[in-house]
C-alpha positions as CSV (number, residue, x, y, z in Angstrom):
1,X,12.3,-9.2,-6.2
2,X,14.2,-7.8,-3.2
3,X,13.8,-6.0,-0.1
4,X,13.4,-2.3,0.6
5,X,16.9,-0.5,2.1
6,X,16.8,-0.2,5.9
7,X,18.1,3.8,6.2
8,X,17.9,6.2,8.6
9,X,15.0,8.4,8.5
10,X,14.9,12.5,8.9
11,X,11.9,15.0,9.5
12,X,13.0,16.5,6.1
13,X,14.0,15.9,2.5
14,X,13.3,15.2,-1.1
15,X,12.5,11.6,-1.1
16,X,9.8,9.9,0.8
17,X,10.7,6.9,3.2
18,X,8.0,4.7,3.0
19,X,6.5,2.3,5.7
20,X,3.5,0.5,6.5
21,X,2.0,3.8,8.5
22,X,2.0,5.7,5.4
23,X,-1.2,3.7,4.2
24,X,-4.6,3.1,4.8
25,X,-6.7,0.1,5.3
26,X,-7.3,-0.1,1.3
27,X,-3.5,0.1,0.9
28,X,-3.8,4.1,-0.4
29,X,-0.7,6.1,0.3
30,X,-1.2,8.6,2.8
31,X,0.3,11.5,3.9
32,X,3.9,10.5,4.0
33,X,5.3,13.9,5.1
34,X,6.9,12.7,8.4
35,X,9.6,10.4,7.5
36,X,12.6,11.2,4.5
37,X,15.3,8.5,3.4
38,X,18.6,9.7,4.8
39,X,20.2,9.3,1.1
40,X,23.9,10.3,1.9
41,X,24.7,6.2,2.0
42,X,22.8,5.0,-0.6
43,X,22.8,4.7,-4.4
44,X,19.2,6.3,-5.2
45,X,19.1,5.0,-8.6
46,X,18.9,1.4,-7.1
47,X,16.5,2.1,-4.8
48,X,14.0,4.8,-5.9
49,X,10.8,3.2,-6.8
50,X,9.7,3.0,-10.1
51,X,6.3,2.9,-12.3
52,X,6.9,-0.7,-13.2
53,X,7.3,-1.4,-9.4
54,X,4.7,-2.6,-6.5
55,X,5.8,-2.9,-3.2
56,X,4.2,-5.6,-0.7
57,X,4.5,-5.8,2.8
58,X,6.3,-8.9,3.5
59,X,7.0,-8.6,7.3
60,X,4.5,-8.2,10.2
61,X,0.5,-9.2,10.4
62,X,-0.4,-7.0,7.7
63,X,0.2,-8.1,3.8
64,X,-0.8,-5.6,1.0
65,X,0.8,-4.2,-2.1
66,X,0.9,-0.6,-3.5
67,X,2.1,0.3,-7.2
68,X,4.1,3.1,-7.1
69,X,3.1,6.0,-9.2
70,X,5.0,9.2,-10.4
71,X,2.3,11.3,-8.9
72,X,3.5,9.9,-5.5
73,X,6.9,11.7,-6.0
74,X,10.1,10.1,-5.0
75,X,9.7,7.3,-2.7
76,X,11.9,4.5,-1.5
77,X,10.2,1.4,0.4
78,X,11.5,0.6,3.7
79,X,13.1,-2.8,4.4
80,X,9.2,-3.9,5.5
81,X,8.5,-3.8,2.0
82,X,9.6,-6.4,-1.3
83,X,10.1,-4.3,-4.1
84,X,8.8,-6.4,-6.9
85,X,9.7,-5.5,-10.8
86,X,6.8,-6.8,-13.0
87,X,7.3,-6.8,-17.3
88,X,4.2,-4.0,-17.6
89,X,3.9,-5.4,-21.3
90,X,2.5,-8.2,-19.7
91,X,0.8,-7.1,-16.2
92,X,-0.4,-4.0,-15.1
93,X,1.4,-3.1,-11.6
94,X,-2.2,-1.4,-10.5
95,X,-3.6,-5.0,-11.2
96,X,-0.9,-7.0,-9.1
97,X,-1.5,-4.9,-6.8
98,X,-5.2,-5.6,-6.4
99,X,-4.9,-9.0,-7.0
100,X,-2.4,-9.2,-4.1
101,X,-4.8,-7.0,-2.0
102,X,-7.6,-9.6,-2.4
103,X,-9.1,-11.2,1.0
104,X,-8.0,-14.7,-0.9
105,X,-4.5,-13.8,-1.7
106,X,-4.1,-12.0,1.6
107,X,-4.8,-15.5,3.3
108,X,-2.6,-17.3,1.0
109,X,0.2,-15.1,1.8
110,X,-1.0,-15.1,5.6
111,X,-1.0,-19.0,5.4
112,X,2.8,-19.2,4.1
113,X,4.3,-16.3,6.7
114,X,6.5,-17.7,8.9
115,X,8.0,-16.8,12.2
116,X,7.0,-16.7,15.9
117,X,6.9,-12.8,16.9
118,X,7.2,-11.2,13.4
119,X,5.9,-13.3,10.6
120,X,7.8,-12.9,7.2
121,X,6.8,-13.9,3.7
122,X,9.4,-16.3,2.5
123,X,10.7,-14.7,-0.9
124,X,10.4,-18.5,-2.5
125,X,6.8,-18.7,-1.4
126,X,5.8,-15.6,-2.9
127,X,7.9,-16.8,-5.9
128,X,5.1,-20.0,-6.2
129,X,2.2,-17.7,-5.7
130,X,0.0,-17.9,-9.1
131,X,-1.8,-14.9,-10.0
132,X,-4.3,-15.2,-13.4
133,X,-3.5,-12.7,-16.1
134,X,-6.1,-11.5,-18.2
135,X,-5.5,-9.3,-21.1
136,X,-4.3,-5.6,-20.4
137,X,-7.8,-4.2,-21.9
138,X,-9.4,-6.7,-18.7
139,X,-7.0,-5.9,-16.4
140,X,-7.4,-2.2,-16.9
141,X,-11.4,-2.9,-15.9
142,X,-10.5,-4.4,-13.1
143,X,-8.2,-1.0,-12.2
144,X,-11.1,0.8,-12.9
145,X,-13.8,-0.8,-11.0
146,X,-11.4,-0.7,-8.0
147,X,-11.0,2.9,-8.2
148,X,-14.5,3.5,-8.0
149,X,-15.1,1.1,-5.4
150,X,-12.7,2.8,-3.0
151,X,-14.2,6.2,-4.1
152,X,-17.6,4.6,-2.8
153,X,-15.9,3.5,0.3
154,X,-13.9,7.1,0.7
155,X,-17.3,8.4,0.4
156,X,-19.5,6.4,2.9
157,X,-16.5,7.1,5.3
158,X,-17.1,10.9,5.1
159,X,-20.6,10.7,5.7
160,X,-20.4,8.6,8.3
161,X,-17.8,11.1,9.8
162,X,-20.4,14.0,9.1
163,X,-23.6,11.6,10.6
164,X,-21.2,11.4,13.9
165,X,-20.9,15.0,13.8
166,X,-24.8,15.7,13.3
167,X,-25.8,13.3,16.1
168,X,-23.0,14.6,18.6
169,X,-24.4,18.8,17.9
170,X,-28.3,17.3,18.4
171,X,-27.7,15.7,21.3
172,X,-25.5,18.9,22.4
173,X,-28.7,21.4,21.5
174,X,-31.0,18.8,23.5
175,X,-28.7,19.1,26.6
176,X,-28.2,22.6,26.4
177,X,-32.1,23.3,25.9
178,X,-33.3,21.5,29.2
């Protein structure tokens, strides 16, 4: 367990920079396309993230965890971020992830975050924090059902979006026909 690199940042590049910004209220990576690791000062094969890797964000108001996946291209976590290495023969990074994205863990870690303008995570209280393991075959359920919950979610957000729309060109049409 250790801390993202603090680098400077450019516009441009080949490896993403990642920091809280770049993800959504479910913890989903977003467009990261504005911010590149400035990677003429560091070692990359230290710090480029990994599939057996989940980064959590330790610093601030707002805790969640992501698992890095290939598909995400090359990404280093900024120093907002712990980088923590889990033994995938024995937990899913996906399923940490969740787990640490619960409302109940996300108190827990709230509760322990210390510090008066910028609360951090203490590295030895997330060391104590017990997380159940199940077996891969329920952990990967648990992946599973999460993915299709946020699809629900990505869902009812669009059609909300498109009901905002439909309400906004009625009430346009009934302006413009009086």
């Amino acid at each position: 367990m250790k801390y993202g690199p603090h680098l400077k940042t450019a516009y441009s590049g080949s490896v993403r920079y990642l920091k809280g910004q770049h993800f959504d209220v479910d913890a989903a990576l977003l467009d990261a396309d504005d911010s590149y690791a400035d990677t003429s000062s560091v070692d990359l094969t230290a710090v480029l993230l990994r599939e057996d890797q989940v980064i959590l964000a330790g610093k601030g108001n707002r805790h969640f965890a992501w698992a890095y996946r290939v598909g995400a291209g090359p990404c280093i976590a900024s120093s907002l971020f712990y980088v923590l290495t889990v033994r995938t023969e024995v937990i899913d990074p996906r399923y940490l992830a969740l787990v640490i994205n619960t409302e109940s863990c996300g108190r827990a870690l709230s509760a322990v975050a210390k510090g008066a303008t910028v609360p951090v995570i203490p590295k030895r209280e997330l060391m104590n924090l017990s997380i159940r393991v199940p077996s891969m075959a329920e952990q990967l359920k648990a992946i599973k059902l999460n993915d299709l919950q946020n699809r629900r979610k990505n869902i009812l957000r669009k059609i909300s979006e498109l009901n905002v729309v439909l309400d906004n060109a009625h009430l346009e049409q009934l302006i413009n026909q009086a």
